[in-house]
KETORPA-609176 format. One line per 2 residues: number of its first residue (from 1); their letters; for each residue x, y, z of C-alpha. Coordinates in steps of 0.02 Angstrom, whole numbers. Layout:
! residues N
NUM	a	X/Y/Z ~ ...
//
This chain:
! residues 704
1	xx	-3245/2708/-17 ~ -3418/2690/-82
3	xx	-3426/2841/-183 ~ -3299/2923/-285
5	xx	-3222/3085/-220 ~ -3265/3236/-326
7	xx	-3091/3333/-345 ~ -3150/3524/-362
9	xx	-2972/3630/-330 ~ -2828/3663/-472
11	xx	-2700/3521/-456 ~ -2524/3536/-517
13	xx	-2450/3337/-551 ~ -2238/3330/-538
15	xx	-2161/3180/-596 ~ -2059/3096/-703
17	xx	-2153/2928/-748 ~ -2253/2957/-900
19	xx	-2375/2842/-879 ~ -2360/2855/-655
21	xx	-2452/3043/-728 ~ -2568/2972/-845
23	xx	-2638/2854/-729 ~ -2641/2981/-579
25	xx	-2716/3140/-728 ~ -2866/3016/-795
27	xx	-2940/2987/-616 ~ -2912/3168/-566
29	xx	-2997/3216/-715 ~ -3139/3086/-696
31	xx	-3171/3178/-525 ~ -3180/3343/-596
33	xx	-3014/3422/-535 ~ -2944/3546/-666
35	xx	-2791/3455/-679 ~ -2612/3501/-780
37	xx	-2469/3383/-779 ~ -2274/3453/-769
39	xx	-2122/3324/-823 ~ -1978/3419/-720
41	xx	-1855/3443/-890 ~ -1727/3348/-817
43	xx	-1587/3471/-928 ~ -1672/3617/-842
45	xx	-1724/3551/-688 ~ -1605/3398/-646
47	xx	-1669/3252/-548 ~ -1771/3264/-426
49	xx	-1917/3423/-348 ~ -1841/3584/-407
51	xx	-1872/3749/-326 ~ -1885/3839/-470
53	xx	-2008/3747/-545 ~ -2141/3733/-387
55	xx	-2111/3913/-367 ~ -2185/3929/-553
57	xx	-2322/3803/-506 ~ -2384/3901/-350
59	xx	-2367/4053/-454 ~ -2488/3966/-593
61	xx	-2610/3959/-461 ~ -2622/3793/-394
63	xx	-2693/3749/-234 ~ -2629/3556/-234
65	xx	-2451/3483/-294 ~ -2457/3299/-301
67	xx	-2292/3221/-352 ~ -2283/3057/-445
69	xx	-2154/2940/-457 ~ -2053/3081/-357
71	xx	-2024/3191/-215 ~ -1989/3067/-80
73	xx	-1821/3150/-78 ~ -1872/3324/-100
75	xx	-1893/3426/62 ~ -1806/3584/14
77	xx	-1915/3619/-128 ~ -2078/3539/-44
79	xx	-2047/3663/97 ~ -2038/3816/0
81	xx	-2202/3768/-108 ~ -2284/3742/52
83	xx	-2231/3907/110 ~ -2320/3997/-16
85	xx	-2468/3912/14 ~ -2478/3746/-113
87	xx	-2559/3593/-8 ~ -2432/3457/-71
89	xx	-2457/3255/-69 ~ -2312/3152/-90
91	xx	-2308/2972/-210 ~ -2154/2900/-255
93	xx	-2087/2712/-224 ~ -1907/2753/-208
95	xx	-1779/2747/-54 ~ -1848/2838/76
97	xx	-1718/2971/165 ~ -1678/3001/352
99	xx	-1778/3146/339 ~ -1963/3129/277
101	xx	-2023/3295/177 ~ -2143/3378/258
103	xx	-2289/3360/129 ~ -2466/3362/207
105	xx	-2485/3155/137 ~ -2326/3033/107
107	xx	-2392/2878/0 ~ -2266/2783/-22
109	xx	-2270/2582/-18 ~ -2132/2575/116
111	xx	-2149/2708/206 ~ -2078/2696/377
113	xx	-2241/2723/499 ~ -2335/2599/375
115	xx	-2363/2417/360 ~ -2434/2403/152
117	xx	-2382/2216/140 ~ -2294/2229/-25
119	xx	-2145/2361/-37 ~ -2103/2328/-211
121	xx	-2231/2434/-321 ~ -2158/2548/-470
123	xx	-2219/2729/-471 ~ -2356/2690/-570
125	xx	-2417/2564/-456 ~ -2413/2690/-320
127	xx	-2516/2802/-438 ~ -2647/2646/-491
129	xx	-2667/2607/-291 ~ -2708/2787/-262
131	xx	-2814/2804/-403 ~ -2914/2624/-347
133	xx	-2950/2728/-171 ~ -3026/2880/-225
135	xx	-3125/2806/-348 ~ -3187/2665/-235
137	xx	-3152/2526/-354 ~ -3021/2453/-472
139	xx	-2988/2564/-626 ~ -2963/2404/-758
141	xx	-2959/2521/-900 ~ -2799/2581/-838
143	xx	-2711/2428/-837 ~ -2626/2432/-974
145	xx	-2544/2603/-939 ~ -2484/2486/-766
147	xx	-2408/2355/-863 ~ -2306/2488/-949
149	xx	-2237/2582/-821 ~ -2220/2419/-698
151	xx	-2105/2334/-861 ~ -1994/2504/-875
153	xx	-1960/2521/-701 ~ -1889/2355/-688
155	xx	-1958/2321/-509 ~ -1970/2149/-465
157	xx	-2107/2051/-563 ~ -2192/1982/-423
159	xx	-2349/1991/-303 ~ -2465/2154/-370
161	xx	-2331/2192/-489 ~ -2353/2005/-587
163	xx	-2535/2047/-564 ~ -2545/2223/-652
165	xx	-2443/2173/-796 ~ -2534/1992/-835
167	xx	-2711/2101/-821 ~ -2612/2259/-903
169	xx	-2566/2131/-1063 ~ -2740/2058/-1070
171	xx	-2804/2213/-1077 ~ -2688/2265/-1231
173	xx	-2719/2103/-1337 ~ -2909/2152/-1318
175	xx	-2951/2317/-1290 ~ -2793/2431/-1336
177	xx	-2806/2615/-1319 ~ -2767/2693/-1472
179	xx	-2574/2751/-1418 ~ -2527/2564/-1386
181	xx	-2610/2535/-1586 ~ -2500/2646/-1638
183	xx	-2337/2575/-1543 ~ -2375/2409/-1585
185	xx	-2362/2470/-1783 ~ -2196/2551/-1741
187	xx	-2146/2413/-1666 ~ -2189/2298/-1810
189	xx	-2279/2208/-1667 ~ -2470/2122/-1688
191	xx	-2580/2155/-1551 ~ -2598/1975/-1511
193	xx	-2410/1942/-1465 ~ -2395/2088/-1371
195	xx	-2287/2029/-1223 ~ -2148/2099/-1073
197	xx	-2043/2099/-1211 ~ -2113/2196/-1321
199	xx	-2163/2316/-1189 ~ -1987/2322/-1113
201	xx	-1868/2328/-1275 ~ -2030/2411/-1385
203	xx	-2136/2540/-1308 ~ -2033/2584/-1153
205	xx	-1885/2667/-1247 ~ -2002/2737/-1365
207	xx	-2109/2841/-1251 ~ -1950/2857/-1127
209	xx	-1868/2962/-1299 ~ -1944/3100/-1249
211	xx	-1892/3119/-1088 ~ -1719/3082/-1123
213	xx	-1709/3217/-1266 ~ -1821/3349/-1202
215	xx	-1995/3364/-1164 ~ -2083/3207/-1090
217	xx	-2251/3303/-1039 ~ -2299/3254/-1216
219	xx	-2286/3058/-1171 ~ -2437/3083/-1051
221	xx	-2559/3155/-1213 ~ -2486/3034/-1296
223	xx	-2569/2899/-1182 ~ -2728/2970/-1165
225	xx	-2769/3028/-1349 ~ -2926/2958/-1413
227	xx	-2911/2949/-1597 ~ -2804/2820/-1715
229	xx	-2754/2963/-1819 ~ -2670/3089/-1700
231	xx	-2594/2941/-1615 ~ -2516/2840/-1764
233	xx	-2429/3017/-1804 ~ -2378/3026/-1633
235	xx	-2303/2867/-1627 ~ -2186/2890/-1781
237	xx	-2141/3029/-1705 ~ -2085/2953/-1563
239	xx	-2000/2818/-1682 ~ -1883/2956/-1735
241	xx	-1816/3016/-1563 ~ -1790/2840/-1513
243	xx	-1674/2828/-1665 ~ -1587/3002/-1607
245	xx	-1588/2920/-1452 ~ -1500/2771/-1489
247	xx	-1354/2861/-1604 ~ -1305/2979/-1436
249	xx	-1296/2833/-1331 ~ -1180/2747/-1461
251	xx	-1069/2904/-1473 ~ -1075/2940/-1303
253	xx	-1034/2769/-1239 ~ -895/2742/-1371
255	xx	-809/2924/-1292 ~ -846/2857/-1091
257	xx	-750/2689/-1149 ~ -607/2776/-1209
259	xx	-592/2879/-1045 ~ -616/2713/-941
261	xx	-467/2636/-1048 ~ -349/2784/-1072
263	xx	-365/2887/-898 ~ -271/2777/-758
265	xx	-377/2879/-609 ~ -561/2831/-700
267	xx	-494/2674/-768 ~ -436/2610/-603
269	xx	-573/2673/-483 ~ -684/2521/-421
271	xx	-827/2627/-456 ~ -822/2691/-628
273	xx	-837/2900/-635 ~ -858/2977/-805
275	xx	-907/3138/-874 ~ -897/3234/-1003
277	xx	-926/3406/-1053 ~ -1087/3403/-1179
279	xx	-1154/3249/-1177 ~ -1349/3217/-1167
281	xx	-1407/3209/-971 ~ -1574/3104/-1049
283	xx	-1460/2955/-1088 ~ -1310/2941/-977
285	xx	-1416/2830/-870 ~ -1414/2707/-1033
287	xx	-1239/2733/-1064 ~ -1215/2681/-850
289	xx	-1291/2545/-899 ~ -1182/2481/-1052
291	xx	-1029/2538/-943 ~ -1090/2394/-803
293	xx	-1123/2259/-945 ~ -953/2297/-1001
295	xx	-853/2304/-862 ~ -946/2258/-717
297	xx	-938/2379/-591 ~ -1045/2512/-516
299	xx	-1045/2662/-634 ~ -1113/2835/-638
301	xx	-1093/2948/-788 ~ -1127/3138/-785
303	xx	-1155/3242/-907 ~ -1076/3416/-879
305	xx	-1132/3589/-899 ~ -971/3676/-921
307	xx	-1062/3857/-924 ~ -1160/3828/-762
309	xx	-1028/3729/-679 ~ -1150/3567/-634
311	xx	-1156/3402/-658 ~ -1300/3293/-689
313	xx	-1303/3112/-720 ~ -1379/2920/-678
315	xx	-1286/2777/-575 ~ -1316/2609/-586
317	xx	-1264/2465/-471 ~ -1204/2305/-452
319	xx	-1244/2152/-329 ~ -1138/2199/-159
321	xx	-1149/2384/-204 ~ -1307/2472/-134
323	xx	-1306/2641/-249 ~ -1432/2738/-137
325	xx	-1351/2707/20 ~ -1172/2760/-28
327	xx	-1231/2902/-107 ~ -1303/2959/63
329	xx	-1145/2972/145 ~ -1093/3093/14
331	xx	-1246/3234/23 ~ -1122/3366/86
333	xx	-1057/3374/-109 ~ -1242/3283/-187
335	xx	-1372/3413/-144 ~ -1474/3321/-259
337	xx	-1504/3144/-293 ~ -1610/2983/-273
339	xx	-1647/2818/-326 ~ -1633/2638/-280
341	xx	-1506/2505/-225 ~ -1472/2482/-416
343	xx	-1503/2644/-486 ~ -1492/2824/-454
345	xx	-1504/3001/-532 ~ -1402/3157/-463
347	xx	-1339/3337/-472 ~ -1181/3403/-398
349	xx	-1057/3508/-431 ~ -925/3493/-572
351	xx	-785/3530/-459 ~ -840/3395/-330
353	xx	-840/3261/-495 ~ -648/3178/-425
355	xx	-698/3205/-257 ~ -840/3099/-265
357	xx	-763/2951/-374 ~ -610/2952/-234
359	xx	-739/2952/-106 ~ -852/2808/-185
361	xx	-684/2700/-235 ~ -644/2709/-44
363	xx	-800/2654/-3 ~ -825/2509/-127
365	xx	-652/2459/-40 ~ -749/2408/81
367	xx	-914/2310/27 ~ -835/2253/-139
369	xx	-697/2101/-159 ~ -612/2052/-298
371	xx	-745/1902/-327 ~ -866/2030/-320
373	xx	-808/2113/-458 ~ -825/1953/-569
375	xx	-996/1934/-640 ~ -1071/1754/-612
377	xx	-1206/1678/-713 ~ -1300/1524/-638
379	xx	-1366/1405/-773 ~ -1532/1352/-743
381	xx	-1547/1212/-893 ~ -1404/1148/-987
383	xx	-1472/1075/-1157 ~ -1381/997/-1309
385	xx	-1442/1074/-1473 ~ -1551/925/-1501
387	xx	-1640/939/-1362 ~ -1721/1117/-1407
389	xx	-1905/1072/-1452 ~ -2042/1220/-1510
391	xx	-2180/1098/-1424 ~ -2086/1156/-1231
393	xx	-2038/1323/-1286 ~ -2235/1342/-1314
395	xx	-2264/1271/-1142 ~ -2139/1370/-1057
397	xx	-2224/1526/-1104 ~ -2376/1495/-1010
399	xx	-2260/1544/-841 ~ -2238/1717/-920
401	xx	-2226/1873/-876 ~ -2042/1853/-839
403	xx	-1944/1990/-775 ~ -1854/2065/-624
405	xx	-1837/1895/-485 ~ -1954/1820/-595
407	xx	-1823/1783/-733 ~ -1837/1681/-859
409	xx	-1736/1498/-848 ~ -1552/1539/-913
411	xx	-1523/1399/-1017 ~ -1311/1318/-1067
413	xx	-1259/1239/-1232 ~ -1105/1160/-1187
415	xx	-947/1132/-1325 ~ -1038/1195/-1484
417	xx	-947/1273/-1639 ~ -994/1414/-1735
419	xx	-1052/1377/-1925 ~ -1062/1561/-1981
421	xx	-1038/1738/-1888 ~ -1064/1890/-1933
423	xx	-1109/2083/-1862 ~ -1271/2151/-1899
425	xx	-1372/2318/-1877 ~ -1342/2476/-1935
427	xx	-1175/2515/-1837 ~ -1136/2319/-1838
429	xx	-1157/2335/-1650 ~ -1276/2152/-1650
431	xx	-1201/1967/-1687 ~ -1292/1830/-1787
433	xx	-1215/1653/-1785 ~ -1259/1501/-1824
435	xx	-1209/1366/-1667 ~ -1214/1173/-1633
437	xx	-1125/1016/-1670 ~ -1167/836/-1764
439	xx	-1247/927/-1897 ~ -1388/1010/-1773
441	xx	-1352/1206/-1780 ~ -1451/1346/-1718
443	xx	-1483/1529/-1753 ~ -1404/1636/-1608
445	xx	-1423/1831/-1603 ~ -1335/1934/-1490
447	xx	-1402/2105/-1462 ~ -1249/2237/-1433
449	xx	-1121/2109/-1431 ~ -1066/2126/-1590
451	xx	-863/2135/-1521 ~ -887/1964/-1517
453	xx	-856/1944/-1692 ~ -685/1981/-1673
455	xx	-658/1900/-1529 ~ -729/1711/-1584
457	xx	-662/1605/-1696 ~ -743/1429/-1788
459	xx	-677/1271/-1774 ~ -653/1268/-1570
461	xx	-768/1213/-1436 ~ -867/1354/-1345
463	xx	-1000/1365/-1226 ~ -1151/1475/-1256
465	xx	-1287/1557/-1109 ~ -1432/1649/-1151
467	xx	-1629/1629/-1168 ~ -1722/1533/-1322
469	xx	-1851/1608/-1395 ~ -1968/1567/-1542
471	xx	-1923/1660/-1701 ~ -2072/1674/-1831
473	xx	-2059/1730/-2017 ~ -2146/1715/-2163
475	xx	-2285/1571/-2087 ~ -2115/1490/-2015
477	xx	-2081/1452/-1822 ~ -1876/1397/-1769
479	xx	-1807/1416/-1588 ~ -1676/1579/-1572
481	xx	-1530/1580/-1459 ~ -1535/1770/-1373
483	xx	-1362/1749/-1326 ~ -1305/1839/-1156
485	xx	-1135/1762/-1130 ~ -1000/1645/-1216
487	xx	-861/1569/-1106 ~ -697/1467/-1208
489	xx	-555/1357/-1138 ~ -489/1332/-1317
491	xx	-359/1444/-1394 ~ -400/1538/-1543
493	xx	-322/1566/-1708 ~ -374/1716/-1794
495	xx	-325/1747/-1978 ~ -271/1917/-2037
497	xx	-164/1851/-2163 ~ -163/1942/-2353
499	xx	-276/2061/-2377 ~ -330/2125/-2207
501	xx	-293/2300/-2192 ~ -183/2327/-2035
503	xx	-313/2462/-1984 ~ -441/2359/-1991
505	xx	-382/2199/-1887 ~ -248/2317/-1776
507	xx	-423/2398/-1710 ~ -476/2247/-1658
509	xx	-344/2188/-1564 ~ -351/2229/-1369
511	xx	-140/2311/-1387 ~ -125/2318/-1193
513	xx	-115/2112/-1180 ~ -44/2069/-1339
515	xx	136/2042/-1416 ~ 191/2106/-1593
517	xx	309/1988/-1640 ~ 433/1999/-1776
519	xx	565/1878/-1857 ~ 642/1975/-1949
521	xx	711/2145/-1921 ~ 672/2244/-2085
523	xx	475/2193/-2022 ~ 506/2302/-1875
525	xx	557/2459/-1989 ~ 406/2421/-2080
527	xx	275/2405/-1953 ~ 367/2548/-1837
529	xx	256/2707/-1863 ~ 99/2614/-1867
531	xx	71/2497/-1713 ~ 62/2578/-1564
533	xx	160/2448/-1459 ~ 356/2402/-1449
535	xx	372/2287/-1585 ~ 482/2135/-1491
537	xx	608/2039/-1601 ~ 631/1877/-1582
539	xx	769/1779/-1454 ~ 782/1623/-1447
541	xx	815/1647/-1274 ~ 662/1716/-1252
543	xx	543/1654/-1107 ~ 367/1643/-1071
545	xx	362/1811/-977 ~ 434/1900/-1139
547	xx	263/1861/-1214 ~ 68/1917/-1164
549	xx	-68/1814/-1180 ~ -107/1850/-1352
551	xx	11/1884/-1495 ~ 32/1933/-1677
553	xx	172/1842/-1789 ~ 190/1976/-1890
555	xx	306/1900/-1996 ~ 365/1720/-2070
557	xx	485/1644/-1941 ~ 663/1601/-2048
559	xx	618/1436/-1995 ~ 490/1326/-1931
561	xx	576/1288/-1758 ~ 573/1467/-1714
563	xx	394/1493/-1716 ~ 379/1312/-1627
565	xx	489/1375/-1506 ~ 352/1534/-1448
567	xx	218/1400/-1485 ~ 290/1303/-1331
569	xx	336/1462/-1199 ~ 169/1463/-1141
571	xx	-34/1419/-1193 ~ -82/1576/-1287
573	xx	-256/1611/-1283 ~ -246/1712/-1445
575	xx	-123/1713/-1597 ~ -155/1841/-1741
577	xx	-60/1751/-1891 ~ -13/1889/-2029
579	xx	153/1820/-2098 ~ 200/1997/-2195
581	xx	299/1946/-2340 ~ 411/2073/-2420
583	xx	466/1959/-2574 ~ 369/1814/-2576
585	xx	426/1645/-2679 ~ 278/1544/-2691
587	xx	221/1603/-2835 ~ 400/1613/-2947
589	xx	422/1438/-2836 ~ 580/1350/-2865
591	xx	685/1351/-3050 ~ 701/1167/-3101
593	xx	861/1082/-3145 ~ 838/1115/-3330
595	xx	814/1306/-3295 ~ 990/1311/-3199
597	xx	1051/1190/-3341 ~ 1023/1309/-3492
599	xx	1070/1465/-3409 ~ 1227/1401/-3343
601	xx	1241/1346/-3531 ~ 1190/1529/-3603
603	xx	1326/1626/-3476 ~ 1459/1480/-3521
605	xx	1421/1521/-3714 ~ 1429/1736/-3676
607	xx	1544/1709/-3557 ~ 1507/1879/-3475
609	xx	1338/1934/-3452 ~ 1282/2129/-3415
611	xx	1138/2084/-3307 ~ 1066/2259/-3259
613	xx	1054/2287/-3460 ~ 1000/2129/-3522
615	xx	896/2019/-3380 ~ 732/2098/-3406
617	xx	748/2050/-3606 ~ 819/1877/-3568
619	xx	668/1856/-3435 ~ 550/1923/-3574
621	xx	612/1794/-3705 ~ 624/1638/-3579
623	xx	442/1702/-3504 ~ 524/1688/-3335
625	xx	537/1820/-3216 ~ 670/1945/-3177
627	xx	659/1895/-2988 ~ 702/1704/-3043
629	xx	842/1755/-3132 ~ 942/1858/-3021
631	xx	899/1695/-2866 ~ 1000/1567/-3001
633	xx	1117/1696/-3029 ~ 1150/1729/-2841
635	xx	1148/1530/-2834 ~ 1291/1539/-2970
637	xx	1383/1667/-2886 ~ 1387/1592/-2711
639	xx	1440/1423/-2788 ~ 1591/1493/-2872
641	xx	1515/1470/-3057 ~ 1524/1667/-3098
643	xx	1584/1811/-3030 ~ 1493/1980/-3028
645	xx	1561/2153/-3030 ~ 1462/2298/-3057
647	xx	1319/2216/-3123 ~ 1430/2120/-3256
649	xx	1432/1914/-3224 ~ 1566/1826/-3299
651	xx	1605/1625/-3317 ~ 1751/1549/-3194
653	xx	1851/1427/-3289 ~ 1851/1262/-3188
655	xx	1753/1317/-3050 ~ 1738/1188/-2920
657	xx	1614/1034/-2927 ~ 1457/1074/-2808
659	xx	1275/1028/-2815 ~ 1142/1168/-2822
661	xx	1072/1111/-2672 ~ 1229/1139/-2572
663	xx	1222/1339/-2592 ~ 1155/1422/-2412
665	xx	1046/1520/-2526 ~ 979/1389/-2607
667	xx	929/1295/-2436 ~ 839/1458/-2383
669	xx	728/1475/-2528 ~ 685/1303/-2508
671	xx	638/1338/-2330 ~ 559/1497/-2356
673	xx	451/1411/-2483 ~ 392/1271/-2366
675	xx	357/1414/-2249 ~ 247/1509/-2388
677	xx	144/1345/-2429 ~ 153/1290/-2240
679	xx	98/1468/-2148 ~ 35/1610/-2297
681	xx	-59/1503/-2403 ~ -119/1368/-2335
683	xx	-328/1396/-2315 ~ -355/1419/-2126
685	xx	-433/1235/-2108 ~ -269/1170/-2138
687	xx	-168/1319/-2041 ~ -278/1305/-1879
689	xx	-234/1112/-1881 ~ -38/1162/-1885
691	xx	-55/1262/-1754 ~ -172/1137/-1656
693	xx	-27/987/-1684 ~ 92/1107/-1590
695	xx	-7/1169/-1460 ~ -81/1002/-1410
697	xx	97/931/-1424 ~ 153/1059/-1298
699	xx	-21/1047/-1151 ~ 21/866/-1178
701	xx	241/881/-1136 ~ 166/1001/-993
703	xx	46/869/-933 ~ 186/716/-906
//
């Protein structure tokens, strides 16, 4: 077009990509169409064209509806808004229907009677193409609103896409509008190192905040404001409901967990179901997402209107499982909904919630395998630590933008330990660790993954995948481990000996696969009302199906071959060592000969003794301790020295000639001592190599 197309009649934009309306508002405008932009609310107006609202747009007077980023899946709506007059023009980018609506244009990059070589464009890229052809040339001073949208959308990073978001970060480095200023400050981000990153973990949840709590028509002022000030103030703002944002999907993820692990029909579906009455419709499509990192499955939460009866929620997908298309053969009970393969949004009735998880489980029956349910990284470089150099980290970011089938390499570190762990972030919800071997470690963060913590021990060989990037501080430059994913063959030996709190390491423990074990039967009393799970005693006869894969000694055996004994049933993959101690010896340790000598010599010279009156001021006088005393007393008594009778000890004349050693009692304090130093306080260097003598022992008997 050689000249640009002067826009003269009232236009009305409905979408739901903030910047897919900036781009499409800023070109209208430069035409000179009176232009006003709507963001259906999607609490109000679920996802999706809504009737209601384009009956309040032709109402407002508007002689054009174009939708952006939307509407390819809206012909009930489009046909009533073209009933009352409203020309309408379609945009959108996302699965096409059976059905297309019957707007007066459909531009969309697949559409069925077209042939646009490259299928693949976000919304906004639908928005920039239009915006190119009725202004007869490229609009580069949109760019960076391009890269933005093109990073959020997570469509693949190839052909125009690549191209809009390499020219889209130029464009930022150099010449940024004063809204991405004032994200970059947010941010803590410089201008100059403004990359997919920072757009995709920075400014997209940021201006997507909105949206997801209320209002996102602001988002699209936000864009196009002119001056620092208003934008900076802006941008804090949107700093805040980015922090409200993340605390609801934390809460609201933490509740759709519980249902997944407590409710057999959710828990057990092969697509995952959840809902809940209350929760925040802007985020659920976040929380979908933490659902499929977790469990890997396809997963669609809803959040539920109880007074209105409706449900409205996000889906998203996994490889095998095309969302869009098996939500199609549901529309009798969806009357709303679209998306992608991956993702998808939806309304439906509450009633129809259990009828469509039944339906999709049957479904995924039948496109989704076992195998297919078991996520599968592929390693692109496997690296030892030493290998990591800053000079090819430098080089490798020349490739970038990385994103969507443009990934970045996924590098392995093979049999490294961890140095330190620990959780970070405000809700400990992150993991920092430092990794290696040979005296070569590395810094390794793991964003959300801060379970981990309690699942990892040091000391045994695991294997680490994730990206490196280049961390800078303070002038100083050192690669980063992003960690995605740890994998383990070794067996782990986690300490919750002492002080631990039985809350505290009881929370951590997944109950369902794990074995309280007990030695001794006064631990089961003791333990009773407070773990959940049948405390099992322990047999000797006991065999390797008695026990789960992990397992908590919750007590000291009564002898070493006893625990050796569950040590070689089966390879544990876990054991929780907490040795409770009632009465512990270790620290009153064994009398010595000349203890047992003089007392002996003290009762011979009373001849009786009234020990309930008169121990604690013999153990105050001697500076032993009361428990020491009544042991060589019981030692006396069992070797026929004394007798006792309601608390009084008297001499036998002549008793019998036997060595202290030869008392049971003595033998088992002797024992139980060995066990104390051996198992409760030995420092978990030297308790982790017990263990490993015995286990190794065991794999190796197995082995021959």
């Amino acid at each position: 077009m050689g000249e640009k197309l002067a826009i003269t009649s009232k236009a009305y934009l409905s979408l739901y990509g903030i910047t897919s309306s900036t781009v499409m508002k800023t070109v209208l405008q430069a035409l000179g169409g009176i232009v006003e932009h709507v963001i259906p609310n999607r609490f109000e107006h679920g996802y999706g064209p809504n009737e209601a609202l384009f009956r309040e747009i032709a109402e407002a007077g508007a002689n054009l509806l174009i939708t952006v980023d939307n509407g390819i899946a809206g012909n009930g709506p489009i046909d009533v808004i073209k009933s009352l007059g409203v020309d309408v023009i379609v945009t959108d980018h996302h699965e096409p229907g059976k059905e297309l609506p019957n707007a007066d244009f459909i531009i969309h990059p697949r559409h069925p009677e077209g042939d646009y070589p490259f299928g693949e464009l976000a919304g906004v890229g639908v928005a920039f193409k239009v915006a190119q052809a009725l202004l007869g040339h490229v609009p580069e001073e949109l760019f960076d609103v391009v890269a933005i949208g093109t990073v959020a959308d997570l469509v693949p990073l190839v052909d125009e896409n690549r191209y809009f978001v390499i020219k889209g970060l130029e464009r930022m480095r150099r010449h940024a509008r004063p809204a991405i200023q004032a994200l970059a400050t947010v941010a803590g981000t410089e201008l100059s190192d403004i990359d997919e990153q920072t757009i995709g973990f920075g400014f997209g949840p940021r201006l997507n905040a909105l949206g997801r709590l209320g209002d996102a028509a602001p988002g699209v002022d936000f864009l196009m404001m002119e001056h620092t000030t208003e934008a900076i103030h802006m941008a804090n703002y949107l700093n805040e409901r980015n922090k409200e944002r993340q605390d609801l999907v934390a809460t609201i993820t933490e509740e759709a967990v519980e249902m997944v692990e407590n409710i057999a029909e959710v828990g057990d579906s092969r697509v995952l179901v959840v809902a809940g009455e209350g929760w925040n419709a802007g985020v659920v499509g976040i929380v979908a997402s933490r659902l499929v990192e977790k469990y890997y499955r396809p997963t669609i939460v809803l959040a539920i209107d109880g007074e209105q009866g409706i449900a409205k929620g996000s889906a998203r997908s996994i490889e095998g499982f095309n969302m869009y298309v098996e939500l199609d053969k549901n529309r009798d009970i969806l009357p709303a909904f679209g998306g992608h393969p991956m993702a998808a949004g939806m309304t439906l009735q509450q009633e129809h919630v259990d009828e469509l998880r039944s339906r999709l489980h049957t479904q995924a029956l039948q496109c989704l395998s076992e195998e297919d349910l078991v996520p599968v990284l592929n390693i692109d470089i496997p690296l030892d630590v030493e290998e990591i150099d800053l000079e090819a980290l430098d080089d490798l970011k020349k490739l970038a933008p990385f994103g969507v089938e443009f990934e970045k390499p996924l590098y392995g570190l093979r049999d490294l330990s961890i140095k330190t762990m620990r959780k970070i972030g405000a809700n400990e919800d992150h993991i920092k660790m430092e990794i290696g071997k040979n005296n070569h470690y590395l810094d390794a963060v793991g964003f959300h993954k801060g379970y981990l913590a309690d699942e990892l021990t040091q000391g045994i060989a695991i294997s680490f995948a994730g990206d490196i990037q280049i961390n800078e501080w303070n002038g100083r430059r050192k690669p980063q481990f992003m960690l995605q994913d740890v994998h383990t063959d070794a067996w782990q030996l986690f300490d919750i000996r002492g002080g631990h709190k039985i809350s505290q390491w009881l929370a951590k423990i997944d109950a369902a696969q794990t074995t309280f074990l007990a030695f001794r039967k006064e631990t089961i009393a003791h333990y009773d009302s407070v773990i959940p799970q049948e405390i099992q005693y322990y047999d000797e006869e006991d065999t390797a199906e008695a026990y789960g894969k992990f397992i908590v000694l919750l007590d000291l055996p009564q002898n070493v071959q006893q625990l050796e004994h569950v040590i070689a049933l089966e390879k544990l993959e876990r054991i929780y060592a907490h040795f409770y101690v009632a009465d512990p010896h270790l620290f009153d340790g064994m009398p010595t000969r000349e203890q047992f000598v003089w007392y002996y010599a003290f009762l011979r010279k009373r001849r009786e003794f009234h020990l309930h009156q008169n121990l604690n001021t013999l153990a105050k006088h001697k500076g032993w301790s009361r428990a020491m005393l009544i042991f060589m007393t019981q030692v006396f008594f069992e070797l026929e020295f004394v007798t006792i009778e309601n608390g009084l000890a008297k001499i036998v004349d002549s008793p019998p000639k036997r060595d202290l050693t030869s008392a049971a009692i003595y033998k088992e304090r002797t024992q139980q001592l060995a066990l104390e130093q051996t198992l409760l306080y030995a420092p978990y260097k030297d308790l982790r190599q017990w263990f490993d003598e015995r286990v190794h022992q065991t794999v190796s008997e197995e082995e021959q």
